[in-house]
C-alpha positions in Angstrom: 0.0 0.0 0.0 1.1 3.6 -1.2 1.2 5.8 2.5 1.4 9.6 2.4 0.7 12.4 4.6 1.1 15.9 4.2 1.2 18.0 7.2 2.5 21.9 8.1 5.9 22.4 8.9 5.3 21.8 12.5 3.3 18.5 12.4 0.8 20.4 14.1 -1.5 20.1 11.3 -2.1 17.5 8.8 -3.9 18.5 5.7 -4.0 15.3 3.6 -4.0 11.4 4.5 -3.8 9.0 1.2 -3.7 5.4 0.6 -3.2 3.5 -2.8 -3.2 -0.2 -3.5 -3.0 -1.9 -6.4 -1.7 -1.0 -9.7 -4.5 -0.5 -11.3 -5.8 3.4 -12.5 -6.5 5.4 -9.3 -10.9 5.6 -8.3 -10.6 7.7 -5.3 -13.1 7.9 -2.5 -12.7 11.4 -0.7 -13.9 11.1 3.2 -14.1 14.6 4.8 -14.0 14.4 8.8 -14.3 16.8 11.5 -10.3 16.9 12.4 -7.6 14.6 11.9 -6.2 12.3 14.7 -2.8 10.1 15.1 -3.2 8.5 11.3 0.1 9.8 9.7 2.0 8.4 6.6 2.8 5.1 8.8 0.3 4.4 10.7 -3.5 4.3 10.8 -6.0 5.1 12.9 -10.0 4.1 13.5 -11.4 6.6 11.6 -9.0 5.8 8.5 -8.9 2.6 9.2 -13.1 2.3 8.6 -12.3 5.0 5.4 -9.8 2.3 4.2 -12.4 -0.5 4.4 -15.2 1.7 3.3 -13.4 1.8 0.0 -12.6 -1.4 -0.4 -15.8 -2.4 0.0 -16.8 -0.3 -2.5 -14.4 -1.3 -5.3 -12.3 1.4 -4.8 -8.0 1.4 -4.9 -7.7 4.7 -3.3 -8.8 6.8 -0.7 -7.9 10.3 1.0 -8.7 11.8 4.1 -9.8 15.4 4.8 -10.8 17.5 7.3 -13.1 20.6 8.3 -10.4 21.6 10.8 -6.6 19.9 10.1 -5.6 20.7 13.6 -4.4 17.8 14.5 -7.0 17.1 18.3 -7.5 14.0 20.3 -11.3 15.4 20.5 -13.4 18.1 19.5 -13.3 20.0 22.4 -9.9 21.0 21.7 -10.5 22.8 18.9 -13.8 25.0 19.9 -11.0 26.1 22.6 -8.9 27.6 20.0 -9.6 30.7 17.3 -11.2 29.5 14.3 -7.9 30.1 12.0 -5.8 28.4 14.3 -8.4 25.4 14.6 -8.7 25.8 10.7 -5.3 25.8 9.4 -3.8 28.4 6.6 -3.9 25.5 3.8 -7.3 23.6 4.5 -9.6 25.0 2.2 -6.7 24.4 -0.7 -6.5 20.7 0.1 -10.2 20.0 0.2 -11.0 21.7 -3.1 -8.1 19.7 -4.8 -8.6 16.6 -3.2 -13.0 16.7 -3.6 -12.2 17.7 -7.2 -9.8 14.6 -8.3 -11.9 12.3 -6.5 -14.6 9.9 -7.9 -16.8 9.8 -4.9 -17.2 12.3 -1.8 -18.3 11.5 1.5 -19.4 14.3 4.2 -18.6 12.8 7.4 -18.0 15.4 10.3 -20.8 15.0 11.8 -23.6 17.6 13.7 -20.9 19.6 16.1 -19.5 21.5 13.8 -18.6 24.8 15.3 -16.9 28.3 14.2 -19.6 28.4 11.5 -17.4 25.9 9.4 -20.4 24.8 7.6 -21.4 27.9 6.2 -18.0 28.6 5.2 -17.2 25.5 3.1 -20.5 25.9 0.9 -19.1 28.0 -1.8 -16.1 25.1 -1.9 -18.3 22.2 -2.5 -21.1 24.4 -4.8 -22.1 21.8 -7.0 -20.3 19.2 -6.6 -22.5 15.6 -5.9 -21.8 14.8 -2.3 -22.3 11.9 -0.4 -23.0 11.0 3.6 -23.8 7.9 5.8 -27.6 9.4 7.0 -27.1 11.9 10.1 -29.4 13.8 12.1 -31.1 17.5 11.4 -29.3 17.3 8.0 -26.1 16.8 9.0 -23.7 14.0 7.8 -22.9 11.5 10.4 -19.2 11.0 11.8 -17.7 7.1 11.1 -16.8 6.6 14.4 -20.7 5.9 14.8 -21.4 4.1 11.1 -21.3 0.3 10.6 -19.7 -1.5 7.8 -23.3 -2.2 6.4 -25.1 1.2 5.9 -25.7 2.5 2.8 -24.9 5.8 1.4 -27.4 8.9 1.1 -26.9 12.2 -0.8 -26.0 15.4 0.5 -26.3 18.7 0.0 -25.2 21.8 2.5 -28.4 24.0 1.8 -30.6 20.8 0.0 -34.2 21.6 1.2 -35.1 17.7 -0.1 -32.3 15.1 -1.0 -31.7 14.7 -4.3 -30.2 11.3 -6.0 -27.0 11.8 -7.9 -26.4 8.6 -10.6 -22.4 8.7 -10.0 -22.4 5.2 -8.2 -26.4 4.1 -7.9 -25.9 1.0 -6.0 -24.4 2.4 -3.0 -27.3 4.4 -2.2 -30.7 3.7 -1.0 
């Protein structure tokens, strides 16, 4: 398996987690998460490890992990305690528009708590793009930690008054 990770200089926040296996051409599943934890380019962690799986599962060879925030937290409470920029990160918003836009599938998965008004932020980024999310609650994406192996994908939409059904990969949805 191909390993990279690309944090700041400082390690302090990481910005991009990918994995690659086999030789075939690259199908990517995208997985955007509330923060990044210990995963770096060695070693995983459970919320990569289930993205991993995810996209095996799926038929994918790739996968690459984003984040709302890329300060790297052990929970979410340490990053409402910082300012929004410093719980952010100065490169963020680069690496989720290039790594959404290369990818063959999307998945929202940060969950309800999102806090500094992230979510209204990132809607001009993912403007229509077709967007994915394991069913959460009051219209928000749930977080993997909580998701089992067998639940099926949903569409999402930041502003979607009703869900709407995209045709990129049918049979993973409902």
């Amino acid at each position: 398996m191909k390993r990279e990770a690309i944090f700041d200089e400082t390690g302090t926040y990481r910005y991009s987690l990918k994995r690659k296996w086999g030789n075939d051409r690259e199908r990517k599943v995208a997985f955007i998460t509330l923060y990044p934890d210990n995963a770096d380019e060695i070693r995983e962690d459970y919320v990569t490890s289930k993205c991993i799986t995810f996209a095996k599962k799926w038929g994918f060879n790739a996968v690459e992990c984003l984040n709302l925030f890329s300060y790297r937290a052990q929970k979410a409470d340490d990053l409402s305690d910082l300012d929004k920029e410093d719980a952010i990160g100065a490169e963020t918003d680069r690496y989720l528009y290039y790594g959404t836009r290369n990818a063959d599938l999307v998945i929202a998965a940060w969950g309800k708590n999102v806090f500094h008004d992230r979510e209204n932020d990132i809607k001009q980024l993912f403007e229509g793009m077709d967007l994915a999310c394991f069913s959460g609650q009051e219209n928000h994406p749930s977080q993997l930690q909580f998701i089992s192996y067998d639940t099926r994908l949903m569409p999402f939409e930041l502003e979607a008054e009703e869900p709407y059904l995209f045709s990129a990969f049918p049979s993973l949805y409902r």
